[in-house]
C-alpha positions in Angstrom: 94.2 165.2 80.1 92.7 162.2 78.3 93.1 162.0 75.0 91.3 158.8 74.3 88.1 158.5 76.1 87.4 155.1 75.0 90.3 153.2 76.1 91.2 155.9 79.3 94.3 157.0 77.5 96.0 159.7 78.9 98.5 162.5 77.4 101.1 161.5 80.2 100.5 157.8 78.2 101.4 158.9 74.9 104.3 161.5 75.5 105.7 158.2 77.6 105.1 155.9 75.4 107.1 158.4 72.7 109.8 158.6 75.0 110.3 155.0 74.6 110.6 154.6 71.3 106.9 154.9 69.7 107.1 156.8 66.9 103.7 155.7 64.7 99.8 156.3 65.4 99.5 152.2 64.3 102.3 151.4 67.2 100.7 153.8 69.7 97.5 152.0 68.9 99.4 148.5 69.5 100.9 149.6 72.9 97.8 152.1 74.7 95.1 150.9 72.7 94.6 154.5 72.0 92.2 155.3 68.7 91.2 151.5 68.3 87.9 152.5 68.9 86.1 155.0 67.4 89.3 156.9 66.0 88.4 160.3 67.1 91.6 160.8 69.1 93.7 159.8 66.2 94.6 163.1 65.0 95.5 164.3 68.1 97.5 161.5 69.1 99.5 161.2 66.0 100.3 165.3 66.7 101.6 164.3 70.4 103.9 161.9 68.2 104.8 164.0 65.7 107.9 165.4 67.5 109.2 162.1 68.9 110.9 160.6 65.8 113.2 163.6 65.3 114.8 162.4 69.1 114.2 158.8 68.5 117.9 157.3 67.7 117.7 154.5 64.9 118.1 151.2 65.6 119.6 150.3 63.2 122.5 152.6 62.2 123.7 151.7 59.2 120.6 153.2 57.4 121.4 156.9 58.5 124.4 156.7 56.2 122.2 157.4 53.4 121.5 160.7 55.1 125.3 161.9 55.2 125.4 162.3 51.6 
């Protein structure tokens, strides 16, 4: 399904792009060009998103000590 009609972006895009790492709407923008034009996707896009950061493993580290208190 295309969730972005302006750019051709499809869901396949963004759940892929998710599974590599992208975890914002502005970096989902960056990589697919998805939402840069008239923004209507946006919502949508960022909820395709919205379950990816919770797999995404932190690059750096050290920072997810602050989460083991």
């Amino acid at each position: 399904m295309y969730v972005c009609i302006c750019n051709g972006v499809t869901e396949a895009q963004i759940r892929e792009a998710a599974a590599n790492g992208c975890a914002t709407v502005a970096e989902l923008t960056m990589r697919t060009g998805c939402g840069s034009n008239c923004g209507s996707c946006l919502d949508i896009a960022a909820g395709m998103l919205a379950p990816a950061p919770s797999r995404r493993e932190s690059l750096l580290p050290v920072l997810d000590l602050s989460r083991a208190a």
